[in-house]
C-alpha positions in Angstrom: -108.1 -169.8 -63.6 -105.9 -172.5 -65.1 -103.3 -174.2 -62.7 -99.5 -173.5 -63.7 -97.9 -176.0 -65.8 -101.3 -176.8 -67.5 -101.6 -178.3 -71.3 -103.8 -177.9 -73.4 -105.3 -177.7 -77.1 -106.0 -174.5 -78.8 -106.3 -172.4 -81.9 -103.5 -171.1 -83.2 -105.0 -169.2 -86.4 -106.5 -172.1 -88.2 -104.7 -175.3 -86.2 -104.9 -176.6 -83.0 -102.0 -176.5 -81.4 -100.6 -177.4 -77.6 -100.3 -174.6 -75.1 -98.9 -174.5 -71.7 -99.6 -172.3 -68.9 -96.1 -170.9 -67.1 -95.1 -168.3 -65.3 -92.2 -165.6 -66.2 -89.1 -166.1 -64.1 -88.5 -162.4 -63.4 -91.2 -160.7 -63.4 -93.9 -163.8 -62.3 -96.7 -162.6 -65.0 -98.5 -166.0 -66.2 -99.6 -166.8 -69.9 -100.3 -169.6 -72.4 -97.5 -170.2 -74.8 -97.2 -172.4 -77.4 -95.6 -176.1 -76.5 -92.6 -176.9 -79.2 -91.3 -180.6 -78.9 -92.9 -180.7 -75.3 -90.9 -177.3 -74.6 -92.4 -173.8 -74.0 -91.5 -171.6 -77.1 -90.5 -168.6 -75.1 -89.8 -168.7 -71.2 -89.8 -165.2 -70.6 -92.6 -162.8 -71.0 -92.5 -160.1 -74.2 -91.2 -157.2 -71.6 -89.0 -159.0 -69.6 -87.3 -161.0 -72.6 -87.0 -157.1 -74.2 -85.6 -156.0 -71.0 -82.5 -158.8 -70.4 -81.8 -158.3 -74.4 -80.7 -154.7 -73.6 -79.8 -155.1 -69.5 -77.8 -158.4 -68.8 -79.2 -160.3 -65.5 -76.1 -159.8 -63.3 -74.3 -162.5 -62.0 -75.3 -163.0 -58.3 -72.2 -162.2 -56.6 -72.4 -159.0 -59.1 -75.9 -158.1 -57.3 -74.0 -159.3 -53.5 -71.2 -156.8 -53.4 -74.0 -153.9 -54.1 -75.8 -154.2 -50.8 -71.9 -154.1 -48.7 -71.4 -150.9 -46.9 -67.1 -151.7 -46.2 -67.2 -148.4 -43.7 -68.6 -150.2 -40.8 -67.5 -150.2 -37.3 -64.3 -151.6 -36.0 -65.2 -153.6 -32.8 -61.9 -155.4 -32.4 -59.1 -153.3 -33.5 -56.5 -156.2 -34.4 -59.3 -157.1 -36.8 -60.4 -153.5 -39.0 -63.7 -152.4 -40.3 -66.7 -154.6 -40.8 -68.7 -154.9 -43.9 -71.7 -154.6 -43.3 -74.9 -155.7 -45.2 -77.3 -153.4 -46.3 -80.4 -155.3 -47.4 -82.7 -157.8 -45.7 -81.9 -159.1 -42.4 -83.6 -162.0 -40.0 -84.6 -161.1 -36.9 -81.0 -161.9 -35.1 -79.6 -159.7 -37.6 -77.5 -161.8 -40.2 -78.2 -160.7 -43.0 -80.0 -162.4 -46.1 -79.0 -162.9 -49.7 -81.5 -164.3 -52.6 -79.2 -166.2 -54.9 -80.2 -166.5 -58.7 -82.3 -169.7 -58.4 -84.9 -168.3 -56.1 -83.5 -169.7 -52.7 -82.0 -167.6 -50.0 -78.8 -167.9 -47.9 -77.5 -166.0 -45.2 -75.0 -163.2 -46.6 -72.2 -164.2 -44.3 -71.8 -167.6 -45.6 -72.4 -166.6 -49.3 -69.3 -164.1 -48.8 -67.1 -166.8 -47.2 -67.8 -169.1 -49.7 -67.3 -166.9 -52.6 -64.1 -165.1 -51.4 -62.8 -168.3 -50.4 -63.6 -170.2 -53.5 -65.3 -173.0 -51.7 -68.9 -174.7 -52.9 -72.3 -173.9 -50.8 -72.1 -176.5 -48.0 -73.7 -177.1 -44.7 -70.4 -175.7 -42.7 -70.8 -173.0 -40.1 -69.4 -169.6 -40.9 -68.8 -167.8 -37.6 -67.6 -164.3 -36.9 -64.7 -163.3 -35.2 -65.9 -159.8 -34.9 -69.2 -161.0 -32.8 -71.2 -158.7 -35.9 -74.3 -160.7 -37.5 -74.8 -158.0 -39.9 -70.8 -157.7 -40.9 -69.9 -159.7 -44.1 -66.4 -159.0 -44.6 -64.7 -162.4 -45.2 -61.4 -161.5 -43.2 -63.8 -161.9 -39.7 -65.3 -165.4 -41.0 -64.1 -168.7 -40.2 -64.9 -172.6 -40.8 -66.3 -174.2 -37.8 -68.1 -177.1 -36.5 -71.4 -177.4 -34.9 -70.2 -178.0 -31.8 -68.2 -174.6 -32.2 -71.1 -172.5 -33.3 -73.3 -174.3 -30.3 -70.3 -172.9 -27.7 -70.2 -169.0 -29.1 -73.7 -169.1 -28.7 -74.2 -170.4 -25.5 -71.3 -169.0 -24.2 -72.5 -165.5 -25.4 -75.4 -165.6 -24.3 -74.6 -166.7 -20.5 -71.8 -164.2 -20.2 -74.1 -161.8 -21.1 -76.7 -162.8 -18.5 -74.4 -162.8 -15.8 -73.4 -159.2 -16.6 -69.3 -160.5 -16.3 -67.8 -157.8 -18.4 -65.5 -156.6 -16.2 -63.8 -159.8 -15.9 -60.7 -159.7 -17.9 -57.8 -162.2 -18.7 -54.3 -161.4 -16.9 -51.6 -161.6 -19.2 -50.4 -164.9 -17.7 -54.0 -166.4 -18.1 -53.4 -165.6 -21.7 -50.1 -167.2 -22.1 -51.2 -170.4 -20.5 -53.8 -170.7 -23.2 -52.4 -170.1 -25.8 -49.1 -172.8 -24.5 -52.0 -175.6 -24.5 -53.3 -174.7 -27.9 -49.6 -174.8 -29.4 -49.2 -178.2 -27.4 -52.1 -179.6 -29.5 -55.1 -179.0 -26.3 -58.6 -178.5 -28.2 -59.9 -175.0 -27.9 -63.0 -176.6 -26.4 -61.1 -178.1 -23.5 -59.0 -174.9 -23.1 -63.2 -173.0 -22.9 -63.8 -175.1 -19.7 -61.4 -173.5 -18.1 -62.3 -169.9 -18.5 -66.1 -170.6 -19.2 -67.3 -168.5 -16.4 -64.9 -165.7 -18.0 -64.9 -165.5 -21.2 -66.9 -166.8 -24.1 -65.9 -169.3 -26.2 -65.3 -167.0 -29.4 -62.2 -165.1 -27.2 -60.9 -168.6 -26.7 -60.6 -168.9 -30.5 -59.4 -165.5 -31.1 -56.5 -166.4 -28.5 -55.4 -169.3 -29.7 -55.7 -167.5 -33.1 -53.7 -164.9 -32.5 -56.4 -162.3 -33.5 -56.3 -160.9 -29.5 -53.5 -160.4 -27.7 -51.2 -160.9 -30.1 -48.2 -159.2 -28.8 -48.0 -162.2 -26.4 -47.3 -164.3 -29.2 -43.2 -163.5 -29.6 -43.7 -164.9 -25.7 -45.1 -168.4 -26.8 -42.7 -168.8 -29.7 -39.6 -168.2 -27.9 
């Protein structure tokens, strides 16, 4: 069998010609076409190039926003209902995306960046909601490494240690949410309450996404 990509001479009725061997980019079938000015003549095979003539390729955020279910739980009241995706998933359950150009990124940060109007980077997207699966780009936010090191960490030793039923007082609240108004990092503000409380509820304090009746408190 002939390796992709390969050239070479052939009859073409009564002339030799140069033919390339490529593969279809949508439905992967390999052929020889004829090379034109060092360029393949046609790129797609007979059925597929049949097929876009009649059905437009849609856009990828066009095939995104089919696999969102928008009726998905509400785990934090103050924030609504998730979005949840409804295609493939990684084992940790975020979900997964393939764009256009063959590669795949996880569906969170394709939603962020598309509903924010921000260029694929290397950021972290985290969730406010503490959902894998949810997409909805109201429960993402921008953060650093070092933030998306502390949620996990923090999650996963607050979970270990079985500390649900340790809650904030109201005043424990206030006090946090006083140093982050005074300019106090959030992560200096987590080594407080680390044996609490996981890093994520120190953002969503100092946010105002929890507790945010005690914010008329702060501001007065």
């Amino acid at each position: 069998m002939p390796e992709l990509n390969e050239v070479q001479m052939m009859h073409s009725g009564q002339i030799m010609r140069k033919f390339i061997y490529i593969e279809c980019p949508d439905c992967k079938a390999r052929r020889w076409v004829i090379l034109i000015k060092n360029k393949p003549e046609k790129i797609y095979c007979q059925h597929c190039a049949n097929t876009n003539k009649n059905h437009p390729k849609k856009s990828s955020e066009e095939r995104f926003w089919k696999h969102i279910d928008k009726n998905g739980p509400i785990i934090y009241p103050e924030l609504g209902q998730c979005w949840m995706w409804t295609g493939g998933t990684t084992n940790e359950g975020y979900g997964i995306f393939r764009l256009d150009s063959d590669s795949t990124i996880l569906s969170h940060r394709y939603s962020y960046f598309i509903s924010n109007n921000k260029e694929l980077s290397d950021l972290f997207i985290l969730h406010k909601c503490d959902n894998p699966a949810c997409v909805n780009p109201d429960h993402l936010f921008l953060g650093t490494q070092s933030d998306n090191l502390l949620d996990a960490s923090s999650k996963l030793r607050i979970n270990g240690e079985n500390n649900s039923n340790n809650k904030l007082e109201e005043v424990d609240v206030l006090r946090i949410k006083e140093r982050y108004k005074n300019k106090e990092s959030m992560t200096e503000i987590y080594k407080t309450y680390s044996d609490l409380v996981s890093y994520m509820t120190i953002v969503r304090i100092c946010h105002n996404y929890r507790w945010k009746y005690l914010e008329e408190s702060v501001n007065a």
